[in-house]
C-alpha positions in Angstrom: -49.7 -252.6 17.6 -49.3 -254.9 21.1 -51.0 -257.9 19.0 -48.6 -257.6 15.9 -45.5 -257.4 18.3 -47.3 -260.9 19.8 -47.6 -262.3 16.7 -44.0 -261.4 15.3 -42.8 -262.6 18.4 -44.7 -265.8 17.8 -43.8 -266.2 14.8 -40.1 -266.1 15.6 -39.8 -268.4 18.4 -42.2 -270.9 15.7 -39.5 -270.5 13.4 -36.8 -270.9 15.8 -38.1 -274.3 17.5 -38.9 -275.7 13.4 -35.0 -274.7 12.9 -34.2 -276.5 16.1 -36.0 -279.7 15.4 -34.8 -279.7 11.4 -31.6 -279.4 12.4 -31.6 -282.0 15.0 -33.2 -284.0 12.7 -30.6 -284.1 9.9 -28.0 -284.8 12.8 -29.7 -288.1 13.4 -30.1 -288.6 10.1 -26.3 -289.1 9.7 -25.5 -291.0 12.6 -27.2 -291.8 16.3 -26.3 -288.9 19.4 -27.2 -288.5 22.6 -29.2 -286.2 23.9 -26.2 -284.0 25.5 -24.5 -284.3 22.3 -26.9 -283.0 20.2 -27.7 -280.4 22.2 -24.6 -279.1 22.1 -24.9 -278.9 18.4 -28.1 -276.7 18.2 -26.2 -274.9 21.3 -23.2 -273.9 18.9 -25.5 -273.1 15.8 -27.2 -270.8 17.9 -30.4 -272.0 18.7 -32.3 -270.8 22.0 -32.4 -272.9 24.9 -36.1 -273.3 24.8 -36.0 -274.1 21.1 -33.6 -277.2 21.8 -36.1 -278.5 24.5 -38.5 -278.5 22.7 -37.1 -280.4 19.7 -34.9 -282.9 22.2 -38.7 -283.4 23.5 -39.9 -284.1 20.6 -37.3 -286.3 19.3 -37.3 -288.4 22.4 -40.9 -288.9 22.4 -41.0 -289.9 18.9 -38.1 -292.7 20.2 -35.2 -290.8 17.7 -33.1 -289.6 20.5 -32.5 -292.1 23.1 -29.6 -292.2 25.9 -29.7 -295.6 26.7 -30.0 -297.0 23.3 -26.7 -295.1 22.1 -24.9 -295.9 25.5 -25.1 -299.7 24.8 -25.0 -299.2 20.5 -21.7 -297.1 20.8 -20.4 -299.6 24.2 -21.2 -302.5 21.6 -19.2 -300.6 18.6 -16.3 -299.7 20.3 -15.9 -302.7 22.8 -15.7 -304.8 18.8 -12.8 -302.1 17.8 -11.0 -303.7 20.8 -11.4 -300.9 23.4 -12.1 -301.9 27.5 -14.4 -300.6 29.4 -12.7 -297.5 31.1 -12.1 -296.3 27.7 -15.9 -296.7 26.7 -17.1 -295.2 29.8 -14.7 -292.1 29.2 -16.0 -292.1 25.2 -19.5 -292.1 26.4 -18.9 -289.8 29.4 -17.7 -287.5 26.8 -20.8 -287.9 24.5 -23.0 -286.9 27.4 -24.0 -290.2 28.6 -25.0 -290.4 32.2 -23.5 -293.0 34.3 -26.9 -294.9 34.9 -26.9 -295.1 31.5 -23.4 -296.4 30.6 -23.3 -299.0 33.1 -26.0 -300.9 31.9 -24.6 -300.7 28.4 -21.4 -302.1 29.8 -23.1 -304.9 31.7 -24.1 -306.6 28.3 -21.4 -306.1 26.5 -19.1 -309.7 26.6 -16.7 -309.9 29.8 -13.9 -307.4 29.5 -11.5 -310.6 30.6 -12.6 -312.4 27.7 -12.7 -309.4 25.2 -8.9 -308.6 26.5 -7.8 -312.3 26.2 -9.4 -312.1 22.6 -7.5 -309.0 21.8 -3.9 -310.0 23.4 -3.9 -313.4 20.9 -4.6 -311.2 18.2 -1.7 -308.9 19.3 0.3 -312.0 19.7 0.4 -312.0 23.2 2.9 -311.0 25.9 4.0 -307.7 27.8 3.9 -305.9 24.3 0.0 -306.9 23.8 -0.9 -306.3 27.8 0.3 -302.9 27.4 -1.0 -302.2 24.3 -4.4 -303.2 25.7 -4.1 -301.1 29.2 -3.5 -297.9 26.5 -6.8 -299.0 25.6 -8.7 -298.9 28.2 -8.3 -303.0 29.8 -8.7 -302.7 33.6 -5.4 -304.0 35.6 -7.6 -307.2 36.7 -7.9 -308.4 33.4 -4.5 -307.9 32.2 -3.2 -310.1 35.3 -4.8 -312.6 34.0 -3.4 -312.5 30.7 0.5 -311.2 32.1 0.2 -314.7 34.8 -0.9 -317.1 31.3 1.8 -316.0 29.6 4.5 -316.7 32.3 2.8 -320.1 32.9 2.8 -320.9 29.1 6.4 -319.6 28.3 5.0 -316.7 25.8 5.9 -313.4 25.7 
């Protein structure tokens, strides 16, 4: 009686870490996470704690699931969209992304001075385009920069 209790028992947390790592799987499948993000998605469909281990585990040895890698993929992606780099520190804060891991991704993304000059020509320029870029995201520094240009240069 004790060994078929083991073995249902068995059975069930077997079936639970397969549903765990399926799931996770198809997750990836549709777009990158990170690893706080995706737990969070087992967490709410209700899959045990030591299930989700084990199939983040799995998934991050197997190189699918990979912190660093979606820091500086989603950094890249949202710094083209014209976002600065308080905004993609906030978006990736709010994926999960530890700072040790968002810093480097920011460190190799392009200058956030040249990105915001980039940006403000597109916006034609001025206060309108410096405040459209601190909504954004643009630190202060790099908007002085473009706010002292266009008083030099007549614009805006």
């Amino acid at each position: 009686m004790e060994d078929d209790r083991r073995e249902a028992i068995g059975d069930a947390d077997r079936a639970e870490r397969r549903q765990a790592l399926s799931r996770a799987t198809r997750a990836l499948a549709r777009r990158d996470h990170s690893a706080a993000s995706l737990r969070s998605k087992l967490d709410r469909a209700g899959i045990p704690a030591r299930a989700q281990d084990e199939a983040l585990g799995v998934l991050a040895r197997a190189g699918y699931l990979d912190d660093a890698r979606f820091a500086r993929d989603r950094a890249a992606h949202l710094a083209a969209r014209g976002f600065g780099d308080e905004r993609i520190r906030a978006d990736l804060a709010s994926q999960g992304v530890s700072p040790e891991a968002v810093e480097p991704a920011l460190a190799q993304l392009e200058p956030e001075g040249e990105r915001a000059q980039r940006q403000a020509a597109k916006l034609g320029g001025g206060l309108r385009a410096s405040r459209t870029l601190a909504r954004r995201g643009f630190a202060e520094e790099s908007l002085e920069g473009l706010v002292a240009q266009d008083d030099d240069t007549g614009v805006g």
